[in-house]
C-alpha positions in Angstrom: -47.1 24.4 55.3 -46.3 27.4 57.7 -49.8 30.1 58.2 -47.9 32.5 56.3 -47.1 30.9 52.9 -51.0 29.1 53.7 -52.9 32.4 53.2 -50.9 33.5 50.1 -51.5 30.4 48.3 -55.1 30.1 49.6 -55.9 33.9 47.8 -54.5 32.5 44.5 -52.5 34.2 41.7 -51.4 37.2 41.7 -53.6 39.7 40.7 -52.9 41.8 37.1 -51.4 45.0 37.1 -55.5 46.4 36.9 -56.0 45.8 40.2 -57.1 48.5 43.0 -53.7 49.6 44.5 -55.3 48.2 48.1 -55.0 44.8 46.5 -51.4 45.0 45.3 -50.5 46.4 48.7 -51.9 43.4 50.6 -50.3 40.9 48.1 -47.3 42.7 48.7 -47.3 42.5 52.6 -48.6 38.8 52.2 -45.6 38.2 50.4 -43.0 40.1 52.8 -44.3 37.8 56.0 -43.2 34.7 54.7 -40.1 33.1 56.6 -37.0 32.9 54.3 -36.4 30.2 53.1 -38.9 28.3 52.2 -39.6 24.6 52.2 -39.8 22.7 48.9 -43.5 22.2 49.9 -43.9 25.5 50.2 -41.8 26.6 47.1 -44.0 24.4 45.3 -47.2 25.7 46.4 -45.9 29.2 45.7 -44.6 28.4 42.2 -48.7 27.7 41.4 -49.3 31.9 42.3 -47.8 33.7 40.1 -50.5 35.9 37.8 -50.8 37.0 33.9 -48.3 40.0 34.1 -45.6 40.9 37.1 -48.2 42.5 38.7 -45.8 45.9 39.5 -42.6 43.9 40.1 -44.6 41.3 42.8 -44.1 38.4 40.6 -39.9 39.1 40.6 -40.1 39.2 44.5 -42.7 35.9 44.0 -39.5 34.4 41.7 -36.9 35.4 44.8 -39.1 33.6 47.5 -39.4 30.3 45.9 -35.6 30.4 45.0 -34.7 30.2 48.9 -36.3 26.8 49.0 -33.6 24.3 49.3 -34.7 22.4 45.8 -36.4 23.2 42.9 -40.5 22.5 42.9 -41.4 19.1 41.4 -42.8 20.8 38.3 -41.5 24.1 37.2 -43.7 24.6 33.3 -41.5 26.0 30.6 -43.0 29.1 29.3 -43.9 29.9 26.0 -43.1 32.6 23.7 -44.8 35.4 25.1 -44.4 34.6 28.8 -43.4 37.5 31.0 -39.4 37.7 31.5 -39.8 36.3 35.6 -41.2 33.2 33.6 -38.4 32.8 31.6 -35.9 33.3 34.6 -37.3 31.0 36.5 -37.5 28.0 33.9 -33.9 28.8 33.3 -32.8 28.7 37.3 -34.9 25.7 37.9 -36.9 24.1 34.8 -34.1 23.3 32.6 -32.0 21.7 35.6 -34.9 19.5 36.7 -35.7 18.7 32.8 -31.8 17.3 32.7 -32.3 15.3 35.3 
């Protein structure tokens, strides 16, 4: 796993939209850095980030970044009822391909 994509995944999910604005900066830069595309490996790890809300449109750009890996991750969780709508996207990009297979 490239340092880049390393120290996203090593601060964890992506904070809610109550965060300092500091914060959502530097999650924001974190996720700018990363080489496009992405390795599976990496899309996977990534795909393990994403927060309780979209976090002020981060978790869309966190949605784009795993999309450039050249597969799906392994496991991509169907969302329930009330999941956010980047949830929802990316089950129907990637989940319900891999759940056909």
């Amino acid at each position: 796993m490239r340092p880049d994509v390393r120290t996203f995944v090593t601060d964890g999910p992506l904070p809610d939209q109550e965060a300092d604005e500091e914060e959502i900066e530097r999650r924001e830069r974190q996720l700018q850095s990363v080489p496009r595309p992405v390795t599976a490996e990496e899309a996977a790890a990534l795909a393990r980030c994403f927060g309780p809300d979209d976090c002020y449109g981060l978790a869309w750009t966190l949605v784009h970044l795993v999309e450039t890996a050249p597969a799906p991750p392994p496991v991509v969780p169907r969302p329930g009822p009330g999941a956010p709508d980047w949830a929802h996207t990316l089950w129907r990009r990637w989940g319900e391909a891999e759940a056909a297979v």
